[in-house]
N, C-alpha and C positions, 0 to 999 in steps of 0.2 A: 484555552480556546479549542473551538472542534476542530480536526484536521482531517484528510483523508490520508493514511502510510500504506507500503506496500513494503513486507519482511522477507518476499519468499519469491525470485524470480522465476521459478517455475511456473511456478502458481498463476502468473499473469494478475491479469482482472480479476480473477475470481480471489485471489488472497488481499485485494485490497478489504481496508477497513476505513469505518467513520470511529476515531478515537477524542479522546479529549487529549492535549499536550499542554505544558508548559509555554506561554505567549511570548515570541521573540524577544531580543534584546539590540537595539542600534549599537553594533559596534562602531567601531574611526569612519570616519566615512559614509557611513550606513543610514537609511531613514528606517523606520518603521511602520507598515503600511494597513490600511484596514481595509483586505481586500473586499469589493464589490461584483468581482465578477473573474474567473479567471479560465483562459483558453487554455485547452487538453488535447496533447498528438499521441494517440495510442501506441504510437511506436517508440514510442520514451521508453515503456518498459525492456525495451530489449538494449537501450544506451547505457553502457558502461556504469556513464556518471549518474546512473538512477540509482546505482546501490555501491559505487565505492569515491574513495575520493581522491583527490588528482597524484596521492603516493598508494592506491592503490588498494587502501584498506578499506575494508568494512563500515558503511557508514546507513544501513539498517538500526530501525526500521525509518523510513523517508519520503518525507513529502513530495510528493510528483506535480505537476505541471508549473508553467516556467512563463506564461503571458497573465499580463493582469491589469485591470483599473481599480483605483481606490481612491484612498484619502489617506496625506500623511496626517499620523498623529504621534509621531516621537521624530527627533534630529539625532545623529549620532557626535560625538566629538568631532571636528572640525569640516565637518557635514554646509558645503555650498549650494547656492543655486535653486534648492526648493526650500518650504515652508513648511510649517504645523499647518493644517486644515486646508493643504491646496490637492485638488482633483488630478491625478498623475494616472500615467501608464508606463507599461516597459517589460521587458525583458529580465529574466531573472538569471543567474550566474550556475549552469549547469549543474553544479558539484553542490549546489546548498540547497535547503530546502524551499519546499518550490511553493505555488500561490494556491492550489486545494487545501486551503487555510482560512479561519478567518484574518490571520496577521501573518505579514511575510517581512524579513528586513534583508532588505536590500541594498546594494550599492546607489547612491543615490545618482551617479554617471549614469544608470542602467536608465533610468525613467528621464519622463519628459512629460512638460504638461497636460490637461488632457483638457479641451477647450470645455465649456459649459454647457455646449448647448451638444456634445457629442455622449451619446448612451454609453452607459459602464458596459454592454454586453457589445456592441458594436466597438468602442476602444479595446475590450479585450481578442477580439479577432484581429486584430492587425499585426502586433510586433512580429509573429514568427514567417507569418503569411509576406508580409508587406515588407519585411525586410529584407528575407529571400528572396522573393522579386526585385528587389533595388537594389540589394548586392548583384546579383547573379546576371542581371541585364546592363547595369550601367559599370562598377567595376571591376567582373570579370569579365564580362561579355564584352565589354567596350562597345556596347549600341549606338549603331548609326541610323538618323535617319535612313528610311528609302531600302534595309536592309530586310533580307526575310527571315524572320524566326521560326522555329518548330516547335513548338509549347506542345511539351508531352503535359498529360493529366490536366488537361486546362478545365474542366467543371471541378475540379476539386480546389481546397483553399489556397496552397501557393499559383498552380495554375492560372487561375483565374485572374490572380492580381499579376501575373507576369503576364500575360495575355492584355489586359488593361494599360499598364506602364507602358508596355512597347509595341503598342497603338497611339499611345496617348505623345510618343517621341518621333512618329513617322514611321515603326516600322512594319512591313507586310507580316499578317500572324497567320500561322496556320496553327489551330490547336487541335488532341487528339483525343482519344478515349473511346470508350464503348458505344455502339449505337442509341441507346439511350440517351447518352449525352450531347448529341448532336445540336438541339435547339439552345440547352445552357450554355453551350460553346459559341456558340454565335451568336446569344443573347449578350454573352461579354465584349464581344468585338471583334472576334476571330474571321478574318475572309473567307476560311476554307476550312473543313472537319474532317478529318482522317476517323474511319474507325478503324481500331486495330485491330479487330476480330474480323470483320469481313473484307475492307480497304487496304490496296499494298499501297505500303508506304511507300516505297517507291518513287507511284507517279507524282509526288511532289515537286520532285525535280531537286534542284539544288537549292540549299539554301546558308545565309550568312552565319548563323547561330541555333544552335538545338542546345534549350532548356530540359533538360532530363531529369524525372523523378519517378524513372523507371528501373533502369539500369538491364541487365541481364542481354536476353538477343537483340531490344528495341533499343537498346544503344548502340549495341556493336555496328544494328543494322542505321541507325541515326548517322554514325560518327563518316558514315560513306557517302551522306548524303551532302558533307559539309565541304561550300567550294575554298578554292586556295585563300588562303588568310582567315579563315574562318573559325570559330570556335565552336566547342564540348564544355556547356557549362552542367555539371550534376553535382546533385545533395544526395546519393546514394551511397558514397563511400566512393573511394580510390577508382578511379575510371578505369574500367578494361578495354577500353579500346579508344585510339586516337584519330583524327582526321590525316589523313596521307599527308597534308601540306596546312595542318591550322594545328590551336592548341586547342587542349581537354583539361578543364580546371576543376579542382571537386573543393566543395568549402563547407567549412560550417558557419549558418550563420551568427553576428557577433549583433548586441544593441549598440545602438550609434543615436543618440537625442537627435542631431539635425535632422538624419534621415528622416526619423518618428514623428518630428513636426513636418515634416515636407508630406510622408504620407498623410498623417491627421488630414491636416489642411485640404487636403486632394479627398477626403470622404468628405471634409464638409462643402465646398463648392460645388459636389458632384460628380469629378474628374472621374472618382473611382468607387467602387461599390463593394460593399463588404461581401461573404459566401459565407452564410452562417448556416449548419445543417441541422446539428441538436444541441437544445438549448434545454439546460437540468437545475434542479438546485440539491446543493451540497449534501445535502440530508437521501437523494436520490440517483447522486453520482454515478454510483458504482455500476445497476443497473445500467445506467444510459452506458458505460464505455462497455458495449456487449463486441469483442473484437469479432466475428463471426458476421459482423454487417461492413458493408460497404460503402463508405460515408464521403457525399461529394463536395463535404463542406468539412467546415470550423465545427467543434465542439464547444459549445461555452456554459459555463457551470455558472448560473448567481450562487455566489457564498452570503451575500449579506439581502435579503429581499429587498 
């Protein structure tokens, strides 16, 4: 099969390659999948688990990106729940090789159906985007109606979908980002748009929860903004700074099937709307992940036309 590996962390982007590999095999548990489209976070390269494995050793050279739609076409031994020839999405298991492949095998826990009438490039923007926002809002953040949030990066892919969910449960959203981003942020539903170049953050005022996927001074200065009982929810790594009287929770997101279908369903009625920025094929990958641009969306790569 063709794959896209990366050998050399330095290297970045530019030492990835289009290789040919040997086609997975379903272990216990495991489907084997024939990907049709698969979501790519440029900042994978710099996660641990892109090039070793969970004791630590050397697991070059290796397939990178970790969101995907397909179609199963192998079952592993004692492998539940899905089929040969059914239309899945999901999240792929950090440490293993990832969906810049034509075939990925996966844990078949990881995936969840993908309905018929939803596009393979549109189901592959969801798992990383769409479950970061459902984790980080509903069970760290514990969202209340009526509460107000602070959506750092809201034009970008998690943003935007945490920006949507916690509009879509009642609560007051202020999202932020650069002045450019102003009408995408309120094109998503956001009340109010901070920029954080020209706008102090500040005159916000206070609020119940600040989504962070900034980290650095705009947290520190975030986490003062958070009134008593309040939360620090970030995906940036270990929180440096906490709310005087609320908690500061940092998580990595994990795939969960109900969640998957809960979002799914929520793109197909409308509820929510995907952020897709560049869209490549396989054969043209490497180009498109140029880290030197600033990307307000989803990356999605068709592997299979």
């Amino acid at each position: 099969m063709k794959a896209i590996v990366v050998t050399d962390q330095a290297a970045g982007a530019v030492g990835m390659k289009l290789v040919e590999r040997p086609a997975p095999q379903a272990a216990i548990n495991d489907v084997v999948v024939q990907v049709h489209a698969s979501g790519y976070v440029p900042t994978e390269l710099a996660w641990p688990s892109t090039w070793t494995d969970r004791l630590d050793r050397d697991r070059t050279p290796s397939i990178p990106g970790h969101e995907l739609t397909g179609v199963v076409t192998a079952l592993g031994y004692g492998t539940t729940g899905l089929s040969v020839g059914q239309r899945v999405f999901g999240l792929a298991d950090w440490y293993r090789d990832g969906t810049l492949a034509e075939y990925v095998a996966i844990e078949a826990r990881n995936l969840a159906p993908l309905p018929g009438d939803v596009d393979f490039a549109v189901g592959a923007s969801l798992p990383i985007s769409g479950l970061t926002a459902w984790q980080g809002l509903f069970q760290h953040g514990r969202l209340q109606a009526g509460q107000r949030v602070l959506a750092h990066g809201a034009a970008g892919a998690v943003g935007s979908m945490v920006t949507q969910l916690a509009r879509e449960f009642g609560a007051y959203v202020i999202g932020t980002g650069r002045a450019g981003d102003r009408k995408k942020v309120l094109d998503f539903g956001a009340e109010e748009f901070v920029d954080l170049d020209n706008d102090c953050l500040e005159d916000v005022g206070k609020v119940d929860l600040v989504f962070d996927v900034i980290g650095g001074d705009i947290q520190k200065r975030s986490s003062r903004l958070i009134r008593a009982g309040g939360t620090l929810v970030t995906i940036v790594g270990p929180a440096e700074a906490r709310p005087v009287d609320g908690l500061a929770v940092d998580f990595v997101v994990e795939s969960e099937r109900a969640q998957l279908i809960e979002i799914v369903q929520r793109v197909r009625d409308g509820r929510l709307r995907t952020n897709i920025n560049t869209v490549s094929t396989l054969h043209d990958a490497v180009t498109a992940f140029n880290p030197n641009e600033r990307r307000k969306g989803k990356t999605i790569i068709h592997v299979r036309p």
